[in-house]
MIMARZA-629985 format. One record per residue (C-alpha): chain; x, y, z; residue number from 0; residue in one letter. Coordinates in steps of 0.05 Angstrom, whole numbers, plus 5000, padded with zeros to 4 digits. Example, Ala and Ser with C-alpha at 12.3 -4.5 7.8 and 13.67 -1.06 7.14 Angstrom:
MIMARZA-629985
@chain A	east 5246	north 4910	up 5156	n 0	res a
@chain A	east 5273	north 4979	up 5143	n 1	res s
This chain:
MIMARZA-629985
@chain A	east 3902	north 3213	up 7771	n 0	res x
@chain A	east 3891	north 3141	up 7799	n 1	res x
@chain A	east 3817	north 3139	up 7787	n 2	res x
@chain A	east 3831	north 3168	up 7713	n 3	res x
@chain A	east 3885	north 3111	up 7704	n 4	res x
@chain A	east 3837	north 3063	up 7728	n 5	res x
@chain A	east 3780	north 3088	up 7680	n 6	res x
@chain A	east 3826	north 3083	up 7622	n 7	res x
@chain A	east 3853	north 3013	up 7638	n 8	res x
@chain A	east 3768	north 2996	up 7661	n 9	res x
@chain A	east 3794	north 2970	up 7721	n 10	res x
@chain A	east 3735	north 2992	up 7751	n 11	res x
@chain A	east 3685	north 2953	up 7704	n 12	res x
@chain A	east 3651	north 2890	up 7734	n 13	res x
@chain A	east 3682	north 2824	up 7712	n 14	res x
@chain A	east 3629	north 2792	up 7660	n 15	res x
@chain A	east 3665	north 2747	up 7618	n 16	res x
@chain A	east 3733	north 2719	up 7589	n 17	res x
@chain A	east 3743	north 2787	up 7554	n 18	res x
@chain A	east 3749	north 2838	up 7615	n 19	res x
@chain A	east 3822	north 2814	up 7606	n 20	res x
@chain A	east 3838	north 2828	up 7542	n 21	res x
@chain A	east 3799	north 2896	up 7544	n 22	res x
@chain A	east 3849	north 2915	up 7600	n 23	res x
@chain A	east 3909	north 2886	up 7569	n 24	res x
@chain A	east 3878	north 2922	up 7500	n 25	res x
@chain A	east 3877	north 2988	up 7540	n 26	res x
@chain A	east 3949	north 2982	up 7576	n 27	res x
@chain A	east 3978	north 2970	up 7513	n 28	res x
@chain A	east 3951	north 3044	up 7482	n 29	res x
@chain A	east 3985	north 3071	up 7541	n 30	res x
@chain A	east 4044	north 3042	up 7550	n 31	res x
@chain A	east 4052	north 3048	up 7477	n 32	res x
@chain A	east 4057	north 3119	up 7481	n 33	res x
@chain A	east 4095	north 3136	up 7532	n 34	res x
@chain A	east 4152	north 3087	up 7517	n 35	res x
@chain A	east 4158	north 3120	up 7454	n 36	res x
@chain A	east 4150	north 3193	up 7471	n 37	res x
@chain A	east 4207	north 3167	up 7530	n 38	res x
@chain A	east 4251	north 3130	up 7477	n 39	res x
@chain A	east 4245	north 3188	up 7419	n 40	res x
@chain A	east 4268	north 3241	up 7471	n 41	res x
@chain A	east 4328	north 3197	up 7501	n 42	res x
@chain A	east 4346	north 3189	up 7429	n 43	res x
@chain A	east 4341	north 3263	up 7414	n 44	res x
@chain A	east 4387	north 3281	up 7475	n 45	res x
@chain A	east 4442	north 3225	up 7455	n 46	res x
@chain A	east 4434	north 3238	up 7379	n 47	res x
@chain A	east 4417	north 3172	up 7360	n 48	res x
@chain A	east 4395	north 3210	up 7294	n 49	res x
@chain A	east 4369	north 3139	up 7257	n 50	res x
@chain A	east 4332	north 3123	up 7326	n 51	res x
@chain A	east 4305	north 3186	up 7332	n 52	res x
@chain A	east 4277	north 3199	up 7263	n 53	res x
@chain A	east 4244	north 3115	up 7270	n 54	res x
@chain A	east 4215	north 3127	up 7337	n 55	res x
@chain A	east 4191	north 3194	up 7311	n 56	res x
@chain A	east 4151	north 3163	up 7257	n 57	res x
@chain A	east 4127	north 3111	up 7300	n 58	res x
@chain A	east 4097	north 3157	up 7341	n 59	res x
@chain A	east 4063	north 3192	up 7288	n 60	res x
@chain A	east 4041	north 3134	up 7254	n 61	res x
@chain A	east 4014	north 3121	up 7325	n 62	res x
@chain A	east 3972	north 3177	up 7327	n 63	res x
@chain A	east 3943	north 3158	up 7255	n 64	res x
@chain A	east 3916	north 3090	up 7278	n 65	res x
@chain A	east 3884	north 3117	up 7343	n 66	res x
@chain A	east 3849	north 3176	up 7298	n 67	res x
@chain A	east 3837	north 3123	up 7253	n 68	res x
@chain A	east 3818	north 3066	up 7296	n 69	res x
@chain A	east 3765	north 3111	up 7329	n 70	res x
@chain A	east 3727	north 3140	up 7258	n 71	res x
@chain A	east 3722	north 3064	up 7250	n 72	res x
@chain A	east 3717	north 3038	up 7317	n 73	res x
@chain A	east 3765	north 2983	up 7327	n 74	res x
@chain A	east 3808	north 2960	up 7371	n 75	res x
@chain A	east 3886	north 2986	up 7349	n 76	res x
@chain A	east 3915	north 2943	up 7406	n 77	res x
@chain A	east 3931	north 2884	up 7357	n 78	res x
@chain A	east 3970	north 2927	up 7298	n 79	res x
@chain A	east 4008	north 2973	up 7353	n 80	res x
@chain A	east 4035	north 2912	up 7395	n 81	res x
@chain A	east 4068	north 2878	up 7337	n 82	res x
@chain A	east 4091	north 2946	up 7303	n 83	res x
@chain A	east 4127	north 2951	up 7369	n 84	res x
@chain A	east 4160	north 2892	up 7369	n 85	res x
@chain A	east 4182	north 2909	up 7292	n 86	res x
@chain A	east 4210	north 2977	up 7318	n 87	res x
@chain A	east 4246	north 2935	up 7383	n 88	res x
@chain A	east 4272	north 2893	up 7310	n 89	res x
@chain A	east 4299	north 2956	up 7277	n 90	res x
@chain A	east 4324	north 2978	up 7334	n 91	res x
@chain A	east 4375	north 2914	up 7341	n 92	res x
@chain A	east 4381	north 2919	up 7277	n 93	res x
@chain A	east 4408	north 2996	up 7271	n 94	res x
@chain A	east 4447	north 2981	up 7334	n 95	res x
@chain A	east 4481	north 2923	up 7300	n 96	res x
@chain A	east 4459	north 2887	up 7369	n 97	res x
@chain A	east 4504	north 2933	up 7417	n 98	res x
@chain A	east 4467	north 2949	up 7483	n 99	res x
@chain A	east 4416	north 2909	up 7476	n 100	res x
@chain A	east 4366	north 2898	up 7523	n 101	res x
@chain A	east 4313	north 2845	up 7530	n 102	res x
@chain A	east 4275	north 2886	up 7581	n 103	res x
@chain A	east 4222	north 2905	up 7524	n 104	res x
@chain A	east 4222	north 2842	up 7491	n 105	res x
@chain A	east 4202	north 2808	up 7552	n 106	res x
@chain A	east 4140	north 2861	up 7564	n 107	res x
@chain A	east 4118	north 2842	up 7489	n 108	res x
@chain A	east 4118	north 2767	up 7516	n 109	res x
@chain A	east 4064	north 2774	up 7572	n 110	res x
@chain A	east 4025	north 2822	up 7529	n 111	res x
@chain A	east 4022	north 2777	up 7484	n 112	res x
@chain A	east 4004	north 2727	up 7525	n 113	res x
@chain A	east 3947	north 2762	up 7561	n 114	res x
@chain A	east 3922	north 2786	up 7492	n 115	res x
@chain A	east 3919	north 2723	up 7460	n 116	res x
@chain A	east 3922	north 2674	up 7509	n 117	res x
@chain A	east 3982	north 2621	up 7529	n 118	res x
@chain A	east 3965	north 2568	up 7457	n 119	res x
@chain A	east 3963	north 2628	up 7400	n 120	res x
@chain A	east 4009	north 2670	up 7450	n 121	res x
@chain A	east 4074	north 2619	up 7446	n 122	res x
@chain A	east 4069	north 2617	up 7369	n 123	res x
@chain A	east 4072	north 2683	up 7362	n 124	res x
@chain A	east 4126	north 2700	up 7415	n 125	res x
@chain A	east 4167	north 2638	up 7382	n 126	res x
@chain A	east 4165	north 2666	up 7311	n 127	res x
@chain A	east 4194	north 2734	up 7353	n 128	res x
@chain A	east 4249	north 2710	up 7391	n 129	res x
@chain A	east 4272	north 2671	up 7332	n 130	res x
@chain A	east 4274	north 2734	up 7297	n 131	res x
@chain A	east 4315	north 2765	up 7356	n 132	res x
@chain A	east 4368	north 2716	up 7368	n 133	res x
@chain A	east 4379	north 2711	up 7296	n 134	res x
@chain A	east 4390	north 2777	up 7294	n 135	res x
@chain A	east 4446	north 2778	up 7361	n 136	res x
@chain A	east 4474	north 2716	up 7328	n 137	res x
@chain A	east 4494	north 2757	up 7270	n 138	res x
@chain A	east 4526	north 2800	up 7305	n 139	res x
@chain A	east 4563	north 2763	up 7355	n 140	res x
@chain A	east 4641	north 2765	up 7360	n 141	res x
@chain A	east 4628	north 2844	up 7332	n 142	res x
@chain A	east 4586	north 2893	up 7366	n 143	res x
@chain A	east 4559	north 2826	up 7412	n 144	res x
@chain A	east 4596	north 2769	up 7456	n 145	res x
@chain A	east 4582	north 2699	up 7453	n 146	res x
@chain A	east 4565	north 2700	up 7526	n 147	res x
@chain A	east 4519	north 2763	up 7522	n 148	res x
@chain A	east 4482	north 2721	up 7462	n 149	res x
@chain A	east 4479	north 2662	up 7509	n 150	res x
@chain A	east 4450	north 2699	up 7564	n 151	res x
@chain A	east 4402	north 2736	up 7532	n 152	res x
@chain A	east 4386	north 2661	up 7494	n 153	res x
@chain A	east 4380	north 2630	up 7563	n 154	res x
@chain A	east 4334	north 2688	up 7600	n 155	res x
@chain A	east 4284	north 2697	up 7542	n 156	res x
@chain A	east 4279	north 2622	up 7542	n 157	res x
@chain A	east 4261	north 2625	up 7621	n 158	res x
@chain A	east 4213	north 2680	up 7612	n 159	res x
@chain A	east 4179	north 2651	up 7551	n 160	res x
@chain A	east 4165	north 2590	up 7596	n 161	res x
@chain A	east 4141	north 2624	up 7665	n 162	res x
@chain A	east 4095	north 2672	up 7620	n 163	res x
@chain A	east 4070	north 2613	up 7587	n 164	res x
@chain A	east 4060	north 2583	up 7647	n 165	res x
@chain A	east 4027	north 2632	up 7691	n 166	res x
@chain A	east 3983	north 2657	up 7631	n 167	res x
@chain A	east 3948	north 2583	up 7639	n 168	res x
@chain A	east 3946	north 2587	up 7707	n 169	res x
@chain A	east 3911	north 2654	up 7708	n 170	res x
@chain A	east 3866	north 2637	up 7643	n 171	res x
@chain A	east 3840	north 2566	up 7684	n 172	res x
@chain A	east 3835	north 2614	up 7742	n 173	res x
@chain A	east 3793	north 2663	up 7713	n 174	res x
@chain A	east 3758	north 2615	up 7667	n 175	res x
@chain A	east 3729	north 2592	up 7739	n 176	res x
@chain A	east 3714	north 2650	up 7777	n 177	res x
@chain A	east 3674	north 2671	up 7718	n 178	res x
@chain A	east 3634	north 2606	up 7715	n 179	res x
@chain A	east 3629	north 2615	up 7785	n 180	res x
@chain A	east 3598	north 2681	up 7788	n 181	res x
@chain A	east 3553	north 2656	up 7728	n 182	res x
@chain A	east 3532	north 2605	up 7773	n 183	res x
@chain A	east 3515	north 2656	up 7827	n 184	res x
@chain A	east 3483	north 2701	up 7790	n 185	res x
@chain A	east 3436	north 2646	up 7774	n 186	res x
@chain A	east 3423	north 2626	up 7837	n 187	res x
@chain A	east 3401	north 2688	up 7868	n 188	res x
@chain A	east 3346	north 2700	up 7808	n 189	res x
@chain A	east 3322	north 2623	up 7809	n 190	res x
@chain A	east 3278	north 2584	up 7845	n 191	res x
@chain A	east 3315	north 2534	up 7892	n 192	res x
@chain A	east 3242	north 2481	up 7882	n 193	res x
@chain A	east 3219	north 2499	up 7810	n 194	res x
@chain A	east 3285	north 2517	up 7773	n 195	res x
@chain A	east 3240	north 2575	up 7748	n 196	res x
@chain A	east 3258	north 2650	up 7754	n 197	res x
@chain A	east 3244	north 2676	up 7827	n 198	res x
@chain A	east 3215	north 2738	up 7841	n 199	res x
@chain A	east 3273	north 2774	up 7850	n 200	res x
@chain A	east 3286	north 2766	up 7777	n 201	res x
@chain A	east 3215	north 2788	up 7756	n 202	res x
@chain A	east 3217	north 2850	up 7794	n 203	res x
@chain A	east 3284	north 2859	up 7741	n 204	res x
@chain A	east 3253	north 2829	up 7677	n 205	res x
@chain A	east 3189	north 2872	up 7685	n 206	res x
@chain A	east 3210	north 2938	up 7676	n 207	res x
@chain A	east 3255	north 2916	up 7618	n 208	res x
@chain A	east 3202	north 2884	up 7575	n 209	res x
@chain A	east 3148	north 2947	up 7590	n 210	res x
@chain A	east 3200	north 2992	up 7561	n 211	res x
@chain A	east 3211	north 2947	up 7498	n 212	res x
@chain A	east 3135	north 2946	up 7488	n 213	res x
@chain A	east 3147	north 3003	up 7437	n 214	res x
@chain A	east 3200	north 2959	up 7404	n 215	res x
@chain A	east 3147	north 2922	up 7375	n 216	res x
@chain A	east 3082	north 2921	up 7354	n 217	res x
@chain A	east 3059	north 2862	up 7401	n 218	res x
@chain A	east 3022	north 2871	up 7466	n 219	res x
@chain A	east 3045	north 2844	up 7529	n 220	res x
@chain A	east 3016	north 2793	up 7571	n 221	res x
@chain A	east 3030	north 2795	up 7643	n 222	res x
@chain A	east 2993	north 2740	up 7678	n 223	res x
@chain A	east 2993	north 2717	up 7753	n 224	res x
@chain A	east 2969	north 2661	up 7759	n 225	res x
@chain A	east 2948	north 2620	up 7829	n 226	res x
@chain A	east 2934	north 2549	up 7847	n 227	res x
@chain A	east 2862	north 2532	up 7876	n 228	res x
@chain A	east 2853	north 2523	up 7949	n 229	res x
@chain A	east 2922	north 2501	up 7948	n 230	res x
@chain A	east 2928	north 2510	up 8029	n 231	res x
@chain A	east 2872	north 2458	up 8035	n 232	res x
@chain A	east 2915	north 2412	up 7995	n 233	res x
@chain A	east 2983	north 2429	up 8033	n 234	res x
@chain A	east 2935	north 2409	up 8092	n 235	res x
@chain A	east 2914	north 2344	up 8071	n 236	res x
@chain A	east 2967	north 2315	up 8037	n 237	res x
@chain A	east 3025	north 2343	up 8067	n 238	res x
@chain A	east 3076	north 2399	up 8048	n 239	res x
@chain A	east 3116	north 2349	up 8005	n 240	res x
@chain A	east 3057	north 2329	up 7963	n 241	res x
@chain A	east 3042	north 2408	up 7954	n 242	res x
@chain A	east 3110	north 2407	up 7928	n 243	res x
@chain A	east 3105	north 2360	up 7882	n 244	res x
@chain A	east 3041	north 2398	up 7861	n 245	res x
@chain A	east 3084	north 2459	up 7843	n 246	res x
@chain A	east 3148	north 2424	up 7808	n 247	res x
@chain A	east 3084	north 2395	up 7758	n 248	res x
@chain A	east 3059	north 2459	up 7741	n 249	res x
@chain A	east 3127	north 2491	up 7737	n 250	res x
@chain A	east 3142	north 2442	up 7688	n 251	res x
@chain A	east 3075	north 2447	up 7650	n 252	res x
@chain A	east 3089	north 2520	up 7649	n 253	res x
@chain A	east 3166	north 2517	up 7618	n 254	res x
@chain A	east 3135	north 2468	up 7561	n 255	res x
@chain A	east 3079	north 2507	up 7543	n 256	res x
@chain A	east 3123	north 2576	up 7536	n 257	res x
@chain A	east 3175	north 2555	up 7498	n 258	res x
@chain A	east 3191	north 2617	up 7448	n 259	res x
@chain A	east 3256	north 2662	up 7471	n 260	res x
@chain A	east 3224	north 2721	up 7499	n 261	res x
@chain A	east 3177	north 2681	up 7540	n 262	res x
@chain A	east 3188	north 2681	up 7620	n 263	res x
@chain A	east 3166	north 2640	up 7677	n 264	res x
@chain A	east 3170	north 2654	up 7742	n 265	res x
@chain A	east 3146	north 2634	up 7814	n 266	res x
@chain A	east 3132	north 2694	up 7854	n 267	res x
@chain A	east 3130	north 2658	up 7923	n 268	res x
@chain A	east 3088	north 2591	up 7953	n 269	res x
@chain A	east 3035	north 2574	up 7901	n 270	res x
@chain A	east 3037	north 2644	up 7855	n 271	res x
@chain A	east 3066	north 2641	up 7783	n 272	res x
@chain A	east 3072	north 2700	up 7741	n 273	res x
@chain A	east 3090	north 2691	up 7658	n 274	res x
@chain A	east 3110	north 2747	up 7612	n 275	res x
@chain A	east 3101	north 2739	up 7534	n 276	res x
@chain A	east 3080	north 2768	up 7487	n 277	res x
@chain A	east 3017	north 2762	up 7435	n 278	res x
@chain A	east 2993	north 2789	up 7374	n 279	res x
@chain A	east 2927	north 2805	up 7389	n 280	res x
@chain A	east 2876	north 2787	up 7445	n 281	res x
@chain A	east 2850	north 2724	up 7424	n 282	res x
@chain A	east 2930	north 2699	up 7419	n 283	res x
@chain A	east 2938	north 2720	up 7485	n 284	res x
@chain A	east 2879	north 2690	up 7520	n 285	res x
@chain A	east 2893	north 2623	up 7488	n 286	res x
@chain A	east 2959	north 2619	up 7514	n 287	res x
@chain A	east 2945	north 2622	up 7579	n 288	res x
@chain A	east 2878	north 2581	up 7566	n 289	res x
@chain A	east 2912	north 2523	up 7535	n 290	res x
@chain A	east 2950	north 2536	up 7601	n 291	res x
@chain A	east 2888	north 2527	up 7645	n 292	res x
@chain A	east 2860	north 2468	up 7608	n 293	res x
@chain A	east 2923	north 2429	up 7612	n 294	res x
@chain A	east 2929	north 2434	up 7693	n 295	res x
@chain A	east 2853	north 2405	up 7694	n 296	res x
@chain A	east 2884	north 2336	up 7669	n 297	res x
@chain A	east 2946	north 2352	up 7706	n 298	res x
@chain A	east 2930	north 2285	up 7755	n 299	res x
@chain A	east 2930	north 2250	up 7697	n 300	res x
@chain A	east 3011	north 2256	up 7675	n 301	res x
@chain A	east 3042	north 2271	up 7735	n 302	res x
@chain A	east 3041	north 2235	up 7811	n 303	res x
@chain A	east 2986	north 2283	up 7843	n 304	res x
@chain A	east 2940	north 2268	up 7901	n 305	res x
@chain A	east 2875	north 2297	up 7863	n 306	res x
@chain A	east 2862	north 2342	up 7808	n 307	res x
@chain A	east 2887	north 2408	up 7813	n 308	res x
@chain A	east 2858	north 2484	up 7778	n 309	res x
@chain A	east 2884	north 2549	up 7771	n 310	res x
@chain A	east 2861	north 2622	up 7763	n 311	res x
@chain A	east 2900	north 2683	up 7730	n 312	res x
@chain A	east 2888	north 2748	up 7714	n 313	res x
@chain A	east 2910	north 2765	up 7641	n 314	res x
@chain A	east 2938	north 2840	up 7645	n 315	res x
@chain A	east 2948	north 2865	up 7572	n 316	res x
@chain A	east 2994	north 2931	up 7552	n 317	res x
@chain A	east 3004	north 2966	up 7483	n 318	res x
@chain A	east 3054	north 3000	up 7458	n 319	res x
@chain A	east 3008	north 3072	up 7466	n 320	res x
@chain A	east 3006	north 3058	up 7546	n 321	res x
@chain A	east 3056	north 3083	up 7600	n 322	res x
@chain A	east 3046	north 3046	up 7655	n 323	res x
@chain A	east 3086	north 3038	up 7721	n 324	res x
@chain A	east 3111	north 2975	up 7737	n 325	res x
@chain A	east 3071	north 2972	up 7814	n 326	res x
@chain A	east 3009	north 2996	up 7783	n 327	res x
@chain A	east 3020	north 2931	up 7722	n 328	res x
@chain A	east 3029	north 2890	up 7773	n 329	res x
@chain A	east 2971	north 2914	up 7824	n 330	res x
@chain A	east 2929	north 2909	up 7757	n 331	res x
@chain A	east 2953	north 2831	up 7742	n 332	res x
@chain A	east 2935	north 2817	up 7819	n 333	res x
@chain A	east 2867	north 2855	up 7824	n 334	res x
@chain A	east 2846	north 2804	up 7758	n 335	res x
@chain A	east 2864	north 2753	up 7791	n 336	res x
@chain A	east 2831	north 2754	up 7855	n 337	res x
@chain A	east 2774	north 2767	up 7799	n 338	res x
@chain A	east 2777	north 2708	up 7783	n 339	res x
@chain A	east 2788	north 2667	up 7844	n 340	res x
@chain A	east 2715	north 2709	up 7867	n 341	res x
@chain A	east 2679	north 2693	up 7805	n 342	res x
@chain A	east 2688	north 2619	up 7826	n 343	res x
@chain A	east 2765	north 2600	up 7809	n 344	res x
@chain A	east 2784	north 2556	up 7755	n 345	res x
@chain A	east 2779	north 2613	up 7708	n 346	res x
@chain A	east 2815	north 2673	up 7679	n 347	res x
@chain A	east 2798	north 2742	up 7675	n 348	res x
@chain A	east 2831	north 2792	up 7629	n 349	res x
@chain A	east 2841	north 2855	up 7618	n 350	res x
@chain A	east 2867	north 2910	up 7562	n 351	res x
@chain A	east 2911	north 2960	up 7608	n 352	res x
@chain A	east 2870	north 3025	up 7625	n 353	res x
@chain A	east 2919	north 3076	up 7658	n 354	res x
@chain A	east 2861	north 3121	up 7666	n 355	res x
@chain A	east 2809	north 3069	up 7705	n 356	res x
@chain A	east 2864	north 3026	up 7751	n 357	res x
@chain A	east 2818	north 3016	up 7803	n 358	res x
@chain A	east 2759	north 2991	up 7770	n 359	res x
@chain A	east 2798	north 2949	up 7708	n 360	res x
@chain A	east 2746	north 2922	up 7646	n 361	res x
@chain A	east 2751	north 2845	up 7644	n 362	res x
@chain A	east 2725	north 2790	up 7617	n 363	res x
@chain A	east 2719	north 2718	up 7650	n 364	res x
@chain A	east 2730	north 2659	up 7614	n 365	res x
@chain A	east 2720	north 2579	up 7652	n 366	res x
């Protein structure tokens, strides 16, 4: 029963935005919904409040029509039902001629409101209410209502309209924070505390995801790793914070030259770099990444290096025809590009995915 309450409410979805609140408030307003009116239309059935009866009957099966409704079309109902209770909670005053009245439920249509709205739109709309409401007790104090019932029920709708107002900014600032704090955790964890690029926790997320969209598209994929030239030798000569200064360059390089949307940079660890994007045909796809290659030779040139720097990659390319695991892309991306660091470095070598020949890839070497 609890975890099925939860469920309905999504209490048990993960907090990813502004609008986890007003999916739960959405949801706890279907429910309560119903069962104060199935409550209400019985307790008026036993006391034979026939005019309350028959309203709260139709309500309820005017109820039923919106949520058959509201799913064929697949909207939210939440809206129309809260403010065609608070025109039944109206009628009822109004039948009643204000005798026993309670501002129990008026007071529950105040926080929903708030929560569904938010504290700004929230107090307009609870105003235009309440103004309705103690209009209506006015006209019928010294009858079926005392001057001193109005004043009290004047005095604690005032009150509550003020602490729900209140404590609905309170909570909204609250929120608004944790949820720009978690934002700002989740990006932590997948960036790069020296690059500001995507770490490798991220690609070993990203990668899977864009090799099952490859059939999306038309487009092939280009998964590149690419590797800085004896960069150990220049860590050792110049000094760890030259060597960073090295890699902040080419991280920067890299982010300029892949610009488009679905285009991803990331540094796998010390002076590795992978990039995912994709390419129309071959050709497109090597001359990314060799506009890439060309640009680091002259590197020295822009940025504050200690000598010229080079880089090799290995160019893996896969269709939309190809199934391919994500370990075996990746072993395939790596085996090009210690390829090309063999055939002499400062070069690429590519290759067309074969999931039939992963050992012994075809490639081509470009310099």
């Amino acid at each position: 029963m609890k975890k099925n309450f939860k469920t309905h409410l999504q209490l048990d979805t993960d907090i990813e935005d502004t609008s986890y609140r007003k999916n739960v408030t959405s949801k706890f307003i279907q429910l309560c919904s119903f069962i104060i009116l199935i409550v209400v239309t019985l307790g008026n059935f036993i006391y034979s409040n026939t005019n309350l009866f028959y309203m709260d009957l139709s309500l309820l099966i005017g109820l039923l029509i919106v949520f058959y409704l509201s799913n064929r079309i697949q909207k939210d109902p939440s809206h129309f039902i809260l403010h065609t209770m608070a025109l039944a909670m109206l009628l009822g005053v109004y039948f009643n001629q204000g005798a026993e009245s309670t501002p129990i439920w008026s007071f529950l249509y105040i926080f929903l409101v708030m929560s569904l709205y938010g504290h700004k739109i929230g107090l307009r709309i609870c105003i235009v209410y309440f103004t309705l409401l103690l209009t209506l007790l006015f006209s019928f104090t010294n009858n079926t209502v005392s001057m001193m019932e109005f004043i009290r029920i004047m005095i604690a709708s005032c009150l509550t309209l003020f602490f729900a107002y209140l404590a609905e900014m309170v909570i909204a600032d609250v929120f608004n924070k944790l949820i720009s704090t978690k934002i700002q955790l989740e990006a932590l964890t997948r960036t790069d505390a020296l690059t500001g690029l995507y770490n490798r926790r991220y690609f070993d997320e990203v990668l899977p995801q864009q090799i099952s969209d490859i059939n999306r598209g038309h487009e092939l994929l280009a998964l590149v790793i690419i590797d800085i030239d004896h960069f150990k030798s220049y860590n050792d000569t110049f000094g760890h914070p030259a060597g960073d200064v090295a890699l902040v360059a080419l991280a920067n390089l890299l982010k300029a030259q892949l610009k488009r949307a679905n285009d991803t940079v990331f540094r796998l660890g010390g002076e590795e770099f992978a990039l995912l994007y994709q390419a129309k045909n071959e050709q497109a796809a090597l001359k990314v990444i060799e506009d890439i290659r060309l640009a680091v030779e002259s590197l020295d040139q822009y940025c504050a290096l200690e000598q010229k720097v080079t880089i090799s990659a290995g160019l893996l390319l896969i269709n939309e025809k190809q199934n391919i695991a994500v370990q075996s892309a990746y072993k395939l991306a790596d085996k090009l590009l210690y390829q090309a660091k063999n055939s002499g470095r400062n070069k690429i070598v590519m290759s067309v995915c074969d999931t039939d020949n992963e050992e012994n890839p075809a490639y081509s070497v470009t310099s």
